[in-house]
C-alpha positions in Angstrom: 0.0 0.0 0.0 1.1 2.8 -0.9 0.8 5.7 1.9 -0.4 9.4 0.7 0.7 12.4 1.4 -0.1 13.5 4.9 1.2 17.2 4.8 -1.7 19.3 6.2 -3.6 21.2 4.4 -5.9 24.2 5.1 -9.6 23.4 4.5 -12.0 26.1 3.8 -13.7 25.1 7.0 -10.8 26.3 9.4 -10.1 29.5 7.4 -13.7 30.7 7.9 -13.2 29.4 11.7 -10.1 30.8 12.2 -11.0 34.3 10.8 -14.4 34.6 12.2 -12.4 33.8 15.9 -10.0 36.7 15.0 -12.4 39.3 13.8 -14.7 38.6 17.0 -11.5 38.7 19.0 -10.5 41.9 17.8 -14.0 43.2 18.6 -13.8 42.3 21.9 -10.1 43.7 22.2 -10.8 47.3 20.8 -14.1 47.7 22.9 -12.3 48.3 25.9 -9.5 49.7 24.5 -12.1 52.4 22.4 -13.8 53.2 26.4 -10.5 53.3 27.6 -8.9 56.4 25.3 -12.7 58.2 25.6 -11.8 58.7 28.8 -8.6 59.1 28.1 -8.9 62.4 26.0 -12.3 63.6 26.9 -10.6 66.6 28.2 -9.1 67.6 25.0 -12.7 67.2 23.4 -14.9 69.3 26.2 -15.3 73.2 25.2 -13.4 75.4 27.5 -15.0 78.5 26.6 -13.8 80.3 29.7 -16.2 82.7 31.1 -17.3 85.2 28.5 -20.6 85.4 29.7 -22.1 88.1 32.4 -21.0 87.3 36.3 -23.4 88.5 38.9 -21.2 90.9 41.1 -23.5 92.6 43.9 -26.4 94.5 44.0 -27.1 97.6 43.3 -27.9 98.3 47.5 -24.1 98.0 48.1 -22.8 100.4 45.5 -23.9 103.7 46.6 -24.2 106.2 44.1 -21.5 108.7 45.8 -18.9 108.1 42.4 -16.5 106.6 45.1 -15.1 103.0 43.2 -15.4 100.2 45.4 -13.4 96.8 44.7 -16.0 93.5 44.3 -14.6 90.2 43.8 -15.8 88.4 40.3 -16.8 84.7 41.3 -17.9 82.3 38.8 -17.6 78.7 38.3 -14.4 76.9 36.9 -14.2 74.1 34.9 -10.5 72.1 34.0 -10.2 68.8 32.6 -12.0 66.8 35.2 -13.3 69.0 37.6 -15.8 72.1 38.6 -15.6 74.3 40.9 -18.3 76.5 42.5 -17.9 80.2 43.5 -14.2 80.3 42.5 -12.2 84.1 42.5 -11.5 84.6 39.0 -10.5 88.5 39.5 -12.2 91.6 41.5 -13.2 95.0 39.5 -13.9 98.5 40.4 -16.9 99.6 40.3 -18.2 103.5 40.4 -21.7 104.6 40.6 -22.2 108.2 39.8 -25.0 110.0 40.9 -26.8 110.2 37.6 -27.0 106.2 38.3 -24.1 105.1 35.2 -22.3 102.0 36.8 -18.9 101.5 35.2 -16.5 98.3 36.2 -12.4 98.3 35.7 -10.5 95.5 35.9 -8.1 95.7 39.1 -5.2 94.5 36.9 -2.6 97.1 35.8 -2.4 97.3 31.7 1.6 97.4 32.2 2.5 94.0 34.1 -0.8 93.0 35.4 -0.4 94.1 38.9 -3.2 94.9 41.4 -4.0 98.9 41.2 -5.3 100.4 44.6 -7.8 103.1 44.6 -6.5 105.9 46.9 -9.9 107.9 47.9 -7.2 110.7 49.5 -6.1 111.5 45.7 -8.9 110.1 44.0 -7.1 107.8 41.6 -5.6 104.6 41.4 -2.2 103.5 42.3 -0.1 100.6 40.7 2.1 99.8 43.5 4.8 97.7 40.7 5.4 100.8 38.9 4.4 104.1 40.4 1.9 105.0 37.8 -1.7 106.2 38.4 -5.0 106.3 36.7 -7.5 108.9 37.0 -11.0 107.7 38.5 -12.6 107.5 34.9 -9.4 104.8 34.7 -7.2 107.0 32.2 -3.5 107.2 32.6 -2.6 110.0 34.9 1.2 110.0 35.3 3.2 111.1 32.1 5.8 109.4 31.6 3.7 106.2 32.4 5.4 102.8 31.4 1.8 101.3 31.4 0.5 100.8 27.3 -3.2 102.0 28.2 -5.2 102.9 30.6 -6.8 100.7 33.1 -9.2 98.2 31.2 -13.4 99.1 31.5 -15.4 96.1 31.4 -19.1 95.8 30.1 -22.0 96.6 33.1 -25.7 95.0 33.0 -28.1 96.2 35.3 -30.3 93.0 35.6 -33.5 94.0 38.1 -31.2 95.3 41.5 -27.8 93.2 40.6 -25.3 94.2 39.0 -23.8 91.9 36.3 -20.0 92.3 34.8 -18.9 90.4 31.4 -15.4 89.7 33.3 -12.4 89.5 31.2 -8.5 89.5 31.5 -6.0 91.2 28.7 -3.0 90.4 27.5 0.0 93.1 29.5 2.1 95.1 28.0 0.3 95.6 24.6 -1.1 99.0 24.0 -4.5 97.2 22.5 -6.8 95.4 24.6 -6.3 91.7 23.8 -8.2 89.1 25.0 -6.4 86.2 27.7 -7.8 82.8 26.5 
């Protein structure tokens, strides 16, 4: 008797078995692995708008209407990759009701290096304690020879009922336009 070949060969049986195994495999590997990098980079897809909107600073009861600026804090929710935060300082402003009832708001920061300005009600105008330089009350520069690009930076008032709202917003330092921190 002659004895036939008996190399192995691949019948159409095991290559449908064999490839269904690895395509159902592979499904079953990248599910995990697909959850896995969602959460992964979720951050990098979330909008992070920032504030921009209007942030309810006090009311209009505790802002007399004497044209004397009075410092508020600006506190608004925060949101990074993973958390939220309620009631978080983001900055303060200045705020000055005159007695024909006009609210106007400055950002604290100093246009020059972005230090705090203090009002000084004795010589009714701010004081940036980094560099010597002072703004008048309406938030102009007021010392020549000023290293500071512009004068202090007026934000945008709503009167909503008795509160007064502030769209809050840092610039950029050092630049004599006004542009936006992101």
């Amino acid at each position: 008797m002659e004895e036939k070949d008996k190399t192995p060969q691949t019948h159409r049986r095991d290559f449908f078995k064999k490839s269904l195994a690895l395509a159902f495999g592979g499904t079953a590997a990248a599910v995990p692995i697909a959850a896995g990098l969602m959460v992964t980079f979720d951050p990098l897809r979330r909008n992070f708008a920032g504030v921009g909107g209007a942030v309810k600073v006090t009311s209009l009861d505790a802002l007399p209407a004497d044209g004397v600026p009075r410092k508020f804090p600006v506190l608004a929710d925060k949101v990074d990759a993973w958390n939220r935060y309620s009631n978080v300082p983001i900055g303060a402003v200045y705020l000055r009701r005159t007695k024909d009832d006009k609210i106007t708001a400055l950002n604290v920061l100093c246009p020059h290096a972005g230090c705090f300005v203090d009002y000084m009600p004795g010589k009714g105008n701010y004081l940036c304690p980094c560099h010597v330089s002072s703004f008048t009350i309406e938030g102009k520069i007021d010392s020549p020879g000023s290293p500071s690009p512009r004068g202090l930076d007026e934000l945008e008032v709503q009167v909503r009922n008795t509160e007064v709202w502030v769209v809050f917003q840092n610039f950029q330092a050092g630049r004599p336009e006004k542009v936006p921190v992101t």
